[in-house]
PDB file with one MODEL, atoms N, CA, C and O in Angstrom:
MODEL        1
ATOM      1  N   UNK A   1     -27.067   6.047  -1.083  1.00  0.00           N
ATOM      2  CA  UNK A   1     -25.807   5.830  -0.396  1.00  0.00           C
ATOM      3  C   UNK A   1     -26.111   5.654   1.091  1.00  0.00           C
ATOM      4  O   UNK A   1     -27.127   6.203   1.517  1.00  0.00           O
ATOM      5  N   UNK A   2     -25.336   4.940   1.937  1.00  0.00           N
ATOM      6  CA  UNK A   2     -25.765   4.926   3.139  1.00  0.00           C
ATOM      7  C   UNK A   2     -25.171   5.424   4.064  1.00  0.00           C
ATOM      8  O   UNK A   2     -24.068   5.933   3.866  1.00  0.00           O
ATOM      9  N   UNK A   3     -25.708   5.410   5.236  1.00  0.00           N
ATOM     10  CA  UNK A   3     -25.155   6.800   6.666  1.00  0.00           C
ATOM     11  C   UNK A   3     -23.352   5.807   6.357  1.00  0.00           C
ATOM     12  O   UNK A   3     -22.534   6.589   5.872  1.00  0.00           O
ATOM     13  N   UNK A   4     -22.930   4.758   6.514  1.00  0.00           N
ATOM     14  CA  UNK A   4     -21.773   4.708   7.109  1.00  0.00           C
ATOM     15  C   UNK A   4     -20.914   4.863   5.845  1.00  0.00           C
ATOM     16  O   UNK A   4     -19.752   4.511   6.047  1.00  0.00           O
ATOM     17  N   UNK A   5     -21.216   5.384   4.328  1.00  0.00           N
ATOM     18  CA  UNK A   5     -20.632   5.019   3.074  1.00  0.00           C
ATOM     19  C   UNK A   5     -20.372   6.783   3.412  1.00  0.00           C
ATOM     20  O   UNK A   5     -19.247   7.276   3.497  1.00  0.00           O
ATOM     21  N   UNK A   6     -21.666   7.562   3.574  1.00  0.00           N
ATOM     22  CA  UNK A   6     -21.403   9.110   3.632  1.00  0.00           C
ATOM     23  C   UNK A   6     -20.468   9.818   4.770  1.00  0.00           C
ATOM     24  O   UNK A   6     -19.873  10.881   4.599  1.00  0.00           O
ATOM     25  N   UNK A   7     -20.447   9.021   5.984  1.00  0.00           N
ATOM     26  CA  UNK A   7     -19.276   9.160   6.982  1.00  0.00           C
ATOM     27  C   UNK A   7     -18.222   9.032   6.559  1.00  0.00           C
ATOM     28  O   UNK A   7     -17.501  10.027   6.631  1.00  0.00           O
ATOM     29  N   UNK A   8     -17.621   7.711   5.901  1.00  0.00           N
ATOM     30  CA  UNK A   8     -16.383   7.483   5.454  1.00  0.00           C
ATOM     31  C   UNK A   8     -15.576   8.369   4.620  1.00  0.00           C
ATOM     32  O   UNK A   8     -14.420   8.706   4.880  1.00  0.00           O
ATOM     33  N   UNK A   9     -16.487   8.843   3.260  1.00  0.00           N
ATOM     34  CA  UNK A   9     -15.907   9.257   2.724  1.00  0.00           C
ATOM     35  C   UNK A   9     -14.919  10.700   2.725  1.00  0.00           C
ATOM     36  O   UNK A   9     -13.899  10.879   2.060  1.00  0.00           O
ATOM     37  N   UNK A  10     -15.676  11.798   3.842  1.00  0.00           N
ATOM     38  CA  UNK A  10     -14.804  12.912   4.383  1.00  0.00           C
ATOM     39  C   UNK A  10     -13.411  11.851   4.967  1.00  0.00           C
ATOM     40  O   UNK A  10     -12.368  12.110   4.366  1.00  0.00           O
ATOM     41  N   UNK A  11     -13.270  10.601   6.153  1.00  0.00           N
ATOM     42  CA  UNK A  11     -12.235  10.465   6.627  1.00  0.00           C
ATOM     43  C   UNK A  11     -11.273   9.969   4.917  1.00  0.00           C
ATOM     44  O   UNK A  11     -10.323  10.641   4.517  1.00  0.00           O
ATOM     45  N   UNK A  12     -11.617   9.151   4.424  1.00  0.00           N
ATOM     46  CA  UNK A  12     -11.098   8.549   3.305  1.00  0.00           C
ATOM     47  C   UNK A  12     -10.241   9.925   2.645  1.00  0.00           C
ATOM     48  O   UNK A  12      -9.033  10.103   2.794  1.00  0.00           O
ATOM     49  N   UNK A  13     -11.147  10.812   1.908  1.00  0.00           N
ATOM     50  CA  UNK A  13     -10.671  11.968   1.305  1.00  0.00           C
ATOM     51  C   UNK A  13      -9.282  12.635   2.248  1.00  0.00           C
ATOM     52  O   UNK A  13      -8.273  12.919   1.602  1.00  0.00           O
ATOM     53  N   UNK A  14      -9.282  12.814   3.443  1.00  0.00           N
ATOM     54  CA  UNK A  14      -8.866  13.411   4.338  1.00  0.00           C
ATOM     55  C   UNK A  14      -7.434  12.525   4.236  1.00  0.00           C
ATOM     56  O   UNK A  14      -6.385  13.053   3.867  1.00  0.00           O
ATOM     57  N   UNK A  15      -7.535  11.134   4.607  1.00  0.00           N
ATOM     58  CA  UNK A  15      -5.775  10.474   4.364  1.00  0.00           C
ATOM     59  C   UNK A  15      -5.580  10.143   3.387  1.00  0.00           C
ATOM     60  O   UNK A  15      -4.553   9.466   3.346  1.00  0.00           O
ATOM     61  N   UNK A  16      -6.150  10.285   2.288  1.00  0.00           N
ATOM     62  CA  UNK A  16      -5.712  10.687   0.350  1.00  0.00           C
ATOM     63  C   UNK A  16      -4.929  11.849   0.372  1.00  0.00           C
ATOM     64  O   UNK A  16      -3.823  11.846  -0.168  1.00  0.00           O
ATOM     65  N   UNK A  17      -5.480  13.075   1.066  1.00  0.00           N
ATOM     66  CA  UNK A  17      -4.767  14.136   0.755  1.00  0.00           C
ATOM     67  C   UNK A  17      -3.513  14.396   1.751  1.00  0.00           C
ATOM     68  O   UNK A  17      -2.550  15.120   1.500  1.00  0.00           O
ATOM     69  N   UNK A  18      -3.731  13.661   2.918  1.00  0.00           N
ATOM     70  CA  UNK A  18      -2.384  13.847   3.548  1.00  0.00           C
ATOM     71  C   UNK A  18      -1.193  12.904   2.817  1.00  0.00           C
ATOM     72  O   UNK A  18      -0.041  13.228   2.528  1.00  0.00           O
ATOM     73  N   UNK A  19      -1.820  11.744   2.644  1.00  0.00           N
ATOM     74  CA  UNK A  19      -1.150  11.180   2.057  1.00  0.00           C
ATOM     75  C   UNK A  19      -0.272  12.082   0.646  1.00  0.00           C
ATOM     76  O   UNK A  19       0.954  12.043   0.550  1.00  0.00           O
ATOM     77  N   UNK A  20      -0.743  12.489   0.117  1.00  0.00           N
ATOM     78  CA  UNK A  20      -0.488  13.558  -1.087  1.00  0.00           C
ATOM     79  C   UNK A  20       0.829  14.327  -0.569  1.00  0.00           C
ATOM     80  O   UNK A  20       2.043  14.477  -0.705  1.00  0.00           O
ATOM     81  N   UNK A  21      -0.283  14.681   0.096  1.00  0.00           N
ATOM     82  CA  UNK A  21       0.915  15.978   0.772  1.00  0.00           C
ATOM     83  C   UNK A  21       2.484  15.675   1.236  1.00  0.00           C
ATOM     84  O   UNK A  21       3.529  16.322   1.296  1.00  0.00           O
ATOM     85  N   UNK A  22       2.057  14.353   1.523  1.00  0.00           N
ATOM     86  CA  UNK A  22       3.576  13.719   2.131  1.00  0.00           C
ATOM     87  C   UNK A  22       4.413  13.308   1.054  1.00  0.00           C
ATOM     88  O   UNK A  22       5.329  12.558   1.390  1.00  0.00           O
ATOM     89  N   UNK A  23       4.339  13.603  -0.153  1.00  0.00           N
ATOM     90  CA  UNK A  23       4.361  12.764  -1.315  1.00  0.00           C
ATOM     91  C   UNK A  23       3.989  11.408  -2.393  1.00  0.00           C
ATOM     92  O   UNK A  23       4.472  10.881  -3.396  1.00  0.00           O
ATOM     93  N   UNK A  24       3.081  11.276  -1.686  1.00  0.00           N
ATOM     94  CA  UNK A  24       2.918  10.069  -2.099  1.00  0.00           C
ATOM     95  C   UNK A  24       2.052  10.197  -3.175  1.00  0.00           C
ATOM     96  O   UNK A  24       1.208  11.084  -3.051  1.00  0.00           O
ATOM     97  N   UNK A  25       2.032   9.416  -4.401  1.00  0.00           N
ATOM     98  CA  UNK A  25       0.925   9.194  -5.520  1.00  0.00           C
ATOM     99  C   UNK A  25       0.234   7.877  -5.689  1.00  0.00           C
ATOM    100  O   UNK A  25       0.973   6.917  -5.904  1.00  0.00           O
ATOM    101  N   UNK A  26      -0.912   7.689  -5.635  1.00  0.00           N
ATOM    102  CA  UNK A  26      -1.816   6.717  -6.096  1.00  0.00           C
ATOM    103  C   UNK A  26      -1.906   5.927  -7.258  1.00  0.00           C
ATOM    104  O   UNK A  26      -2.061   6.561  -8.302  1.00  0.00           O
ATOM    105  N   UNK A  27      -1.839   4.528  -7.347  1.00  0.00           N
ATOM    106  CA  UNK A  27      -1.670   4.185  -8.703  1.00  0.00           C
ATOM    107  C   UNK A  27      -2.130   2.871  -8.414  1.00  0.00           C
ATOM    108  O   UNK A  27      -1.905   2.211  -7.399  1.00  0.00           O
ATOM    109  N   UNK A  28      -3.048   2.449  -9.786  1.00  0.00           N
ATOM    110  CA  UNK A  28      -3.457   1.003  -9.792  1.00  0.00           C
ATOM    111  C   UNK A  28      -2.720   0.211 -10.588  1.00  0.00           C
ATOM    112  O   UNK A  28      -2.180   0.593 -11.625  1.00  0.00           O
ATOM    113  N   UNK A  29      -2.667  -1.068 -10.070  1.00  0.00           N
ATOM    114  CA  UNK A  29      -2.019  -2.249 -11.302  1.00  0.00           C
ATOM    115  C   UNK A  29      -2.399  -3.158 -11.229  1.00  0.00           C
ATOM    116  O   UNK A  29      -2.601  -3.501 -10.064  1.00  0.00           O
ATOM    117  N   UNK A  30      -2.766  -4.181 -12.304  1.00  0.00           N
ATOM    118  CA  UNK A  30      -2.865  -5.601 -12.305  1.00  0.00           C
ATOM    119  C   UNK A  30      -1.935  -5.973 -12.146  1.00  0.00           C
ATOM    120  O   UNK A  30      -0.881  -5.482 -12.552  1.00  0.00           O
ATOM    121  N   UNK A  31      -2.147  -7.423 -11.195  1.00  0.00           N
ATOM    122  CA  UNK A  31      -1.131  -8.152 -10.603  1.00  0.00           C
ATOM    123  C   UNK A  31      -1.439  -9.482 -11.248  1.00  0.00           C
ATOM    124  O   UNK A  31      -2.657  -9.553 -11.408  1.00  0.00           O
ATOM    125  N   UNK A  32      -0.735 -10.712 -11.741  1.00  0.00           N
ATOM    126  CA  UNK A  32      -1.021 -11.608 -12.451  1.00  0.00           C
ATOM    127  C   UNK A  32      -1.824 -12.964 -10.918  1.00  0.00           C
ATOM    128  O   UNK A  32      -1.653 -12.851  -9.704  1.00  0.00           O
ATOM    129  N   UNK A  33      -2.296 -13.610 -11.351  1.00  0.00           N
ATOM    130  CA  UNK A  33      -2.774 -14.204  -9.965  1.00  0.00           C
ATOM    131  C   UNK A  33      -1.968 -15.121  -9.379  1.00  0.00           C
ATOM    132  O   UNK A  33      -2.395 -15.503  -8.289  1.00  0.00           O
ATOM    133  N   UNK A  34      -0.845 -15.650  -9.767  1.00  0.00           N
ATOM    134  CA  UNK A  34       0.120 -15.972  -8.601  1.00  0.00           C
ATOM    135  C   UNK A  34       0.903 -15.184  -7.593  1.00  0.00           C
ATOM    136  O   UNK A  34       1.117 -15.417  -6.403  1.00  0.00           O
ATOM    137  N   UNK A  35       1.503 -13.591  -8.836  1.00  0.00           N
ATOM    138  CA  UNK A  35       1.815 -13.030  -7.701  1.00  0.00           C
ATOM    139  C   UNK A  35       0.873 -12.429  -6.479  1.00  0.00           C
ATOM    140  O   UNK A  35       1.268 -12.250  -5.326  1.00  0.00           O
ATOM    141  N   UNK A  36      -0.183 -12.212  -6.876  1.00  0.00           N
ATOM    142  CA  UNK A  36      -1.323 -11.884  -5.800  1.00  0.00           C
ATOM    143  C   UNK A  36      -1.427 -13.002  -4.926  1.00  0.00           C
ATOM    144  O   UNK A  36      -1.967 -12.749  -3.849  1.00  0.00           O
ATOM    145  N   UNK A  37      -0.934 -14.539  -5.167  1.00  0.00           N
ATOM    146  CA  UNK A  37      -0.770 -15.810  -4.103  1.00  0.00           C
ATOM    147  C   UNK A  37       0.112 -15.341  -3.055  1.00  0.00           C
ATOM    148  O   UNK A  37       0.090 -15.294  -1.825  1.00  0.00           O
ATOM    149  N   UNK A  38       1.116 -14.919  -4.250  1.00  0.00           N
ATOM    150  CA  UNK A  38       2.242 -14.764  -3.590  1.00  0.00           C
ATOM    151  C   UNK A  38       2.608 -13.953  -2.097  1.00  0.00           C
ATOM    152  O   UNK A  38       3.078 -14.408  -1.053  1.00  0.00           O
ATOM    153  N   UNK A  39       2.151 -12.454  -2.494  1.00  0.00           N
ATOM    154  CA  UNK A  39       1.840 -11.219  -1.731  1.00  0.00           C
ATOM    155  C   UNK A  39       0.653 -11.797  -0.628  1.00  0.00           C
ATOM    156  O   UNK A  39       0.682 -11.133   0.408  1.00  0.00           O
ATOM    157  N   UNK A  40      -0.378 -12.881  -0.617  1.00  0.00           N
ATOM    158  CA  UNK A  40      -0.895 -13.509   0.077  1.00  0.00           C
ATOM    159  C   UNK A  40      -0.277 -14.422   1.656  1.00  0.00           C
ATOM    160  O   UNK A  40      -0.421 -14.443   2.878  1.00  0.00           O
ATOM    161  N   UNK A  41       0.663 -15.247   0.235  1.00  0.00           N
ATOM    162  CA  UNK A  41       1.660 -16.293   1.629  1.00  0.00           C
ATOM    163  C   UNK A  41       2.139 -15.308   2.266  1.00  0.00           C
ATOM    164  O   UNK A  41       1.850 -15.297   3.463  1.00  0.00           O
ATOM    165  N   UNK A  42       2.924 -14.270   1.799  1.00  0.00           N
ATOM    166  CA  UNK A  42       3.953 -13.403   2.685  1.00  0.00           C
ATOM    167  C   UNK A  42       2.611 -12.759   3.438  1.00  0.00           C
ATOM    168  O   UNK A  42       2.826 -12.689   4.648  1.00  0.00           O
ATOM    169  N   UNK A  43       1.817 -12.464   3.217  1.00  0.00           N
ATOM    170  CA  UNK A  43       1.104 -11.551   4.714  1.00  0.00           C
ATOM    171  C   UNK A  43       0.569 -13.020   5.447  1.00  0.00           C
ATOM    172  O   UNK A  43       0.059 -12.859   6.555  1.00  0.00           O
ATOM    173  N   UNK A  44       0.617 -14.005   5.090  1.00  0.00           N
ATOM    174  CA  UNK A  44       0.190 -15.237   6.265  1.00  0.00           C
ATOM    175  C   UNK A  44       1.304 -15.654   7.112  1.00  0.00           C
ATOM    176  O   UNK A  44       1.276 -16.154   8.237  1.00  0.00           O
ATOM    177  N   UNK A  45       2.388 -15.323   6.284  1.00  0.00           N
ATOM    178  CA  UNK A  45       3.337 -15.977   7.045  1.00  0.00           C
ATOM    179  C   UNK A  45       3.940 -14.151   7.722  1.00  0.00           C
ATOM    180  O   UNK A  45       5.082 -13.719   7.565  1.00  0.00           O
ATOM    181  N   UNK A  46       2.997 -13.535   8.313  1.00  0.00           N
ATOM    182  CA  UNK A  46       3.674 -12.198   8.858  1.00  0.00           C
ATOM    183  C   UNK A  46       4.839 -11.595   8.190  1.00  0.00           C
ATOM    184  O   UNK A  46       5.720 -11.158   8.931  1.00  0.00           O
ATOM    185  N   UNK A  47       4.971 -11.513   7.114  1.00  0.00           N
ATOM    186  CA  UNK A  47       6.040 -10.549   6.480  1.00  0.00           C
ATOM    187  C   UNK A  47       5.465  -9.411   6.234  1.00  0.00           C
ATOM    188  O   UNK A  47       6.090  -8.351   6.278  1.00  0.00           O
ATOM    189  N   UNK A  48       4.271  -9.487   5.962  1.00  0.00           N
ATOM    190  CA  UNK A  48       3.781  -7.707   5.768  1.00  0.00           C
ATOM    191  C   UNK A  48       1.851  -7.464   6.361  1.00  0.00           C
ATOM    192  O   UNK A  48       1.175  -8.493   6.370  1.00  0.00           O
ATOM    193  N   UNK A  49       1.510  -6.802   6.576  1.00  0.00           N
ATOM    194  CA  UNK A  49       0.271  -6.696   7.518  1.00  0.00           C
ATOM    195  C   UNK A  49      -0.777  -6.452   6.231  1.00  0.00           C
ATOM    196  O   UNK A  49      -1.970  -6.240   6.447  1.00  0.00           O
ATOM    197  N   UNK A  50      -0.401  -6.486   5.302  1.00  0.00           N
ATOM    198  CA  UNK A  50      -1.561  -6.225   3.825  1.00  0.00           C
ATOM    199  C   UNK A  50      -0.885  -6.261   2.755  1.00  0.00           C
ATOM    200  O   UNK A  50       0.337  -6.397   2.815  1.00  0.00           O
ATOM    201  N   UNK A  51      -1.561  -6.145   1.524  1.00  0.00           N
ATOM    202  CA  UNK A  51      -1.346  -6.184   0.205  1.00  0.00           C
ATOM    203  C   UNK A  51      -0.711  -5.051  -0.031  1.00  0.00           C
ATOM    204  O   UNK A  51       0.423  -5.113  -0.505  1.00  0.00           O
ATOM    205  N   UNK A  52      -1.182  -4.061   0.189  1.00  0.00           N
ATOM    206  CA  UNK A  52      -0.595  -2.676   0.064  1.00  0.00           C
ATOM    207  C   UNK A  52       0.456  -2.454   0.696  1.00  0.00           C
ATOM    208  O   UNK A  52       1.301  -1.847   0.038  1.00  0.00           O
ATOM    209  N   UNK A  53       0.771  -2.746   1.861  1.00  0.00           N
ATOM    210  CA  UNK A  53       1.719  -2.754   2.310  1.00  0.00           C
ATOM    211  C   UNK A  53       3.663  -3.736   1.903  1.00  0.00           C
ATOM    212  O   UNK A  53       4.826  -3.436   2.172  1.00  0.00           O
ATOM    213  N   UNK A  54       2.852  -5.166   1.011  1.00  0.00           N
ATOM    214  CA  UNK A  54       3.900  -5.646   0.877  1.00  0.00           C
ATOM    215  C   UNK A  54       4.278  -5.221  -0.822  1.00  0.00           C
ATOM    216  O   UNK A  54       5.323  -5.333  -1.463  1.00  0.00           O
ATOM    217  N   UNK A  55       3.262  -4.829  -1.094  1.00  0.00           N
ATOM    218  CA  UNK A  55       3.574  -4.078  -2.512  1.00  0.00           C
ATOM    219  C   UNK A  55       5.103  -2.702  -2.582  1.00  0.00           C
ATOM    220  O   UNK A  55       6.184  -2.506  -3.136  1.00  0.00           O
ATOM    221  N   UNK A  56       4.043  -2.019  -1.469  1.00  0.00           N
ATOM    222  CA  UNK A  56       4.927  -0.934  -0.999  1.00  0.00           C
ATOM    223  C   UNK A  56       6.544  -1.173  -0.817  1.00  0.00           C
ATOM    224  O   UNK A  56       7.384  -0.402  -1.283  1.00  0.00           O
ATOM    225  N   UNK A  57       6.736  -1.917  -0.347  1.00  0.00           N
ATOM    226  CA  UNK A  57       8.137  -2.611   0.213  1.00  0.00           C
ATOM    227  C   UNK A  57       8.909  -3.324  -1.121  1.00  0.00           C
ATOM    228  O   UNK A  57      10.129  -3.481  -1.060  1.00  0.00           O
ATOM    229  N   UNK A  58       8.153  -3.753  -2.338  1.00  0.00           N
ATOM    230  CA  UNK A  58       8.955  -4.297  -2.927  1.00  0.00           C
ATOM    231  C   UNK A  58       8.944  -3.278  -3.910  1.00  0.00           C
ATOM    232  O   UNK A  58       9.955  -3.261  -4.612  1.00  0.00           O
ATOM    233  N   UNK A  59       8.071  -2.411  -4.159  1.00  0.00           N
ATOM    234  CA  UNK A  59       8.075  -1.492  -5.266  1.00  0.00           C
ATOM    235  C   UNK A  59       9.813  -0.116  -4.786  1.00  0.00           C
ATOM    236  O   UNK A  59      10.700   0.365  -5.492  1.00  0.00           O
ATOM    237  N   UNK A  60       9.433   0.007  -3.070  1.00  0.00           N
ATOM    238  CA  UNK A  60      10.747   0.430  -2.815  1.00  0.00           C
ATOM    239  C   UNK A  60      12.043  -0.284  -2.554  1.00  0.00           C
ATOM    240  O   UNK A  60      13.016   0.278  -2.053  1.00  0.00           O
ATOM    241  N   UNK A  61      12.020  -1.272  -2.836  1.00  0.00           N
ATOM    242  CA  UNK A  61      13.138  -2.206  -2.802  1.00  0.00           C
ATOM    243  C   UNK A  61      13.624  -1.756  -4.458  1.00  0.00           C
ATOM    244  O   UNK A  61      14.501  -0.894  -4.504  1.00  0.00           O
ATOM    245  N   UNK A  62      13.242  -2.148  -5.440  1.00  0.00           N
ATOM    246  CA  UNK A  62      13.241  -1.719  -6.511  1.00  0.00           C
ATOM    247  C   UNK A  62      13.831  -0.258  -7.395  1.00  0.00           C
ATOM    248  O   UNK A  62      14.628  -0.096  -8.318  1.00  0.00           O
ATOM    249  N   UNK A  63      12.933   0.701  -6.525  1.00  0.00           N
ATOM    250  CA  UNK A  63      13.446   1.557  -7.650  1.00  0.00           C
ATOM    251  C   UNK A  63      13.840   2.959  -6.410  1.00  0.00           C
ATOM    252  O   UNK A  63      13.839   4.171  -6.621  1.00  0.00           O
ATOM    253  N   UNK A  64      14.160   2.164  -5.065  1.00  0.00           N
ATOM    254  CA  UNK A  64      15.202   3.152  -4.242  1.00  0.00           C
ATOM    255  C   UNK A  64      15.460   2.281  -2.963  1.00  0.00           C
ATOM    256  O   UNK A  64      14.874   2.304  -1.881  1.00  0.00           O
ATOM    257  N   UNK A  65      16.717   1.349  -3.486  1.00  0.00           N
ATOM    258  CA  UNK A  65      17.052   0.745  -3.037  1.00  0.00           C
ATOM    259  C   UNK A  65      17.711   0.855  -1.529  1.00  0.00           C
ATOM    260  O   UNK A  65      17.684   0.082  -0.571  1.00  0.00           O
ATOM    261  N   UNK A  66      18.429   2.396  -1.770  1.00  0.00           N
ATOM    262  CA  UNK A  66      19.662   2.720  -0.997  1.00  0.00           C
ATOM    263  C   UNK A  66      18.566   3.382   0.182  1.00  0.00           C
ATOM    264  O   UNK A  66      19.091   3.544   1.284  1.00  0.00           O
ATOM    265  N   UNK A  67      17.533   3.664   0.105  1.00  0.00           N
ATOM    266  CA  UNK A  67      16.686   4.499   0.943  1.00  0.00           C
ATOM    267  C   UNK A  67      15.994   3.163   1.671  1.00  0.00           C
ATOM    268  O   UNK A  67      15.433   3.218   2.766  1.00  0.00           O
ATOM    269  N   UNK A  68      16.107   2.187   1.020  1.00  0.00           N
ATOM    270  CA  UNK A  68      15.225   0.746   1.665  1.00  0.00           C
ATOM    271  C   UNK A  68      16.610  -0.113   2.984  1.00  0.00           C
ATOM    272  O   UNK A  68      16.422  -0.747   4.022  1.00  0.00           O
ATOM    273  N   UNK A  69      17.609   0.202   2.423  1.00  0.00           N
ATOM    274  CA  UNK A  69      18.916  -0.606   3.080  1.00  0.00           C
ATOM    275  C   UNK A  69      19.023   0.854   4.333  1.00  0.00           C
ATOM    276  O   UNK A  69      19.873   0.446   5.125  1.00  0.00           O
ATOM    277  N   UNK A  70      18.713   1.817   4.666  1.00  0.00           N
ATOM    278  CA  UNK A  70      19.299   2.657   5.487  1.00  0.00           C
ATOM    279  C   UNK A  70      17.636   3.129   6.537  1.00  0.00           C
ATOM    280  O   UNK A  70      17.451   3.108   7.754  1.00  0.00           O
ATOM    281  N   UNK A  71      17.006   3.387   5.762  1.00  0.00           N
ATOM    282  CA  UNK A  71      15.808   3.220   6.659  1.00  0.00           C
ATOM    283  C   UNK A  71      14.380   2.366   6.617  1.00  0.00           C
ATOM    284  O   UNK A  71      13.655   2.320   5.623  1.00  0.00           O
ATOM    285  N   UNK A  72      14.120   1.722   7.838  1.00  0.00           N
ATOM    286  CA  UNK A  72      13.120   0.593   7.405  1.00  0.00           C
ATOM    287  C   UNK A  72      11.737   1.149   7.199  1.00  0.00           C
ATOM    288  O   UNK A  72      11.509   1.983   8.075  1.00  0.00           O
ATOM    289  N   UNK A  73      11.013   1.041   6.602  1.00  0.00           N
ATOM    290  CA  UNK A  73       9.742   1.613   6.428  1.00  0.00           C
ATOM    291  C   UNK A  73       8.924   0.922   7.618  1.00  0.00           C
ATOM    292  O   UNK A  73       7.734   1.188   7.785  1.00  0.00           O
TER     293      UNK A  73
ENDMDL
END
């Protein structure tokens, strides 16, 4: 393993678990490969700063809507 893989991983671990703490849970999914185009155009055309991020936004658009219309993430 190398010096900058063994550094990372304490910070990595470290905003996993805050992350946790704040509520949040981790979860993987396949995405079919257009919508991964898709989630692409929108971060080119500045709608969201990453993948994760525009995921985030539509997954809470979805299934807490009223929390997406009153505060912006």
């Amino acid at each position: 393993m190398s010096a900058s893989v063994q550094k990372s991983a304490p910070r990595v671990a470290a905003i996993r678990l805050k992350r946790q703490e704040a509520g949040f849970y981790e979860t993987t999914v396949f995405v079919h490969k257009q919508a991964r185009e898709g989630i692409d155009r929108a971060i080119a055309e500045g709608r969201f700063k990453s993948r994760r991020e525009a995921m985030e936004a539509v997954i809470h658009a979805a299934f807490m809507p009223e929390e997406c219309a009153t505060k912006p993430r």
